[in-house]
C-alpha positions as CSV (number, residue, x, y, z in Angstrom):
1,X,11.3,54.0,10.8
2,X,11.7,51.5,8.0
3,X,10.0,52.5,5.2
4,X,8.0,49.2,3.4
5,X,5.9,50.7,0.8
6,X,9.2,50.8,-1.5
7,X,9.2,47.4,-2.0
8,X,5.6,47.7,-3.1
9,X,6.0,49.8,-5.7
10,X,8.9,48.4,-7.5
11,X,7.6,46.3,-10.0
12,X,11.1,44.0,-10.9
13,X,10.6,42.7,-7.0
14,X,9.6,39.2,-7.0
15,X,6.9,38.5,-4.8
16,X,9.5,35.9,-2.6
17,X,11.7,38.9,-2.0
18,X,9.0,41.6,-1.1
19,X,8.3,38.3,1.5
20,X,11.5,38.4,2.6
21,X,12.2,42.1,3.1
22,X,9.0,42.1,4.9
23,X,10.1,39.7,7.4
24,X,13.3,41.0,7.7
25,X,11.5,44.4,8.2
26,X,9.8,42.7,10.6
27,X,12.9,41.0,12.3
28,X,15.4,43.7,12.6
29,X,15.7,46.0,16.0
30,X,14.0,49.8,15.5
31,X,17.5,51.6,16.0
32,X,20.1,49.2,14.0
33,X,17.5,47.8,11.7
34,X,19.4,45.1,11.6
35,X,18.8,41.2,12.3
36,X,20.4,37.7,11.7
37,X,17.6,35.2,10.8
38,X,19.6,32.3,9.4
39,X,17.9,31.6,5.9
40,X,17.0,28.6,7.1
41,X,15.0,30.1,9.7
42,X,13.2,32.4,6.9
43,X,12.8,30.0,4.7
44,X,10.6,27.4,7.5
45,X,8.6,30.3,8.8
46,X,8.0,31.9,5.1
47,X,7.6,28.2,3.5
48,X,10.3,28.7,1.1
49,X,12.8,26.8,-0.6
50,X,16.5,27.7,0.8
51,X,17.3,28.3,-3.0
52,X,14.7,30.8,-3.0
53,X,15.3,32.7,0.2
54,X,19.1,32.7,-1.2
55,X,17.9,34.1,-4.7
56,X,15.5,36.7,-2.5
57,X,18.2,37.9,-0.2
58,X,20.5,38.6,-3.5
59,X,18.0,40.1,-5.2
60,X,17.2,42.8,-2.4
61,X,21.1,43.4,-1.9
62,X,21.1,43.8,-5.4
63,X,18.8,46.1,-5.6
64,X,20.1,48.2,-2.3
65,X,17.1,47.2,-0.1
66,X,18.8,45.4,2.3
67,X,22.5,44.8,3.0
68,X,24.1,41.9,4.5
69,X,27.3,41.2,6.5
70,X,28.9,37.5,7.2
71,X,28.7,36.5,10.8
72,X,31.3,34.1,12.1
73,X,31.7,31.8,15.4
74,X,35.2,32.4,17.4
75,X,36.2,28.6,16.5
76,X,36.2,30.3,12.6
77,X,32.8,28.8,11.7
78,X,30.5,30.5,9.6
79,X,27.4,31.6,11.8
80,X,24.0,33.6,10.2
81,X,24.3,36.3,8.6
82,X,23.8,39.9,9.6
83,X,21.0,42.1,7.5
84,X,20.3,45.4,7.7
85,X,17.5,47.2,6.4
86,X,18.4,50.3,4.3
């Protein structure tokens, strides 16, 4: 089980990235808690900026909340990443 009331009591989270992990929370499968929203993806269905999703996702790696893994195609192209929820 993922437990959300972390983000909720840190006070240097920005609002955007408590949004963020939520979602992702929200997102990622109960036994990898893991999930590969685009940030595009996040950012239309949480009505953010892509800079802002970008600045949220570094902020909760930063902070060890999350942690993310590049994804890419087999032709070598970059695909979404890969969160997980830690």
């Amino acid at each position: 089980m993922i437990d959300k009331m972390k983000v909720y009591q840190d006070t240097e989270l920005s609002s955007k990235a408590v949004s963020v992990y939520l979602y992702l929370c929200e997102r990622a499968e109960k036994e990898t808690k893991s999930c590969f929203p685009s940030m595009k993806t996040i950012g239309r269905d949480l009505h953010m900026s892509l800079a802002s999703v970008k600045r949220s996702i570094n902020e909760l790696e930063k902070k060890a909340y999350i942690k993310k893994e590049n994804r890419f195609r087999e032709n070598g192209g970059k695909s979404s990443n890969l969160y997980f929820i830690e």
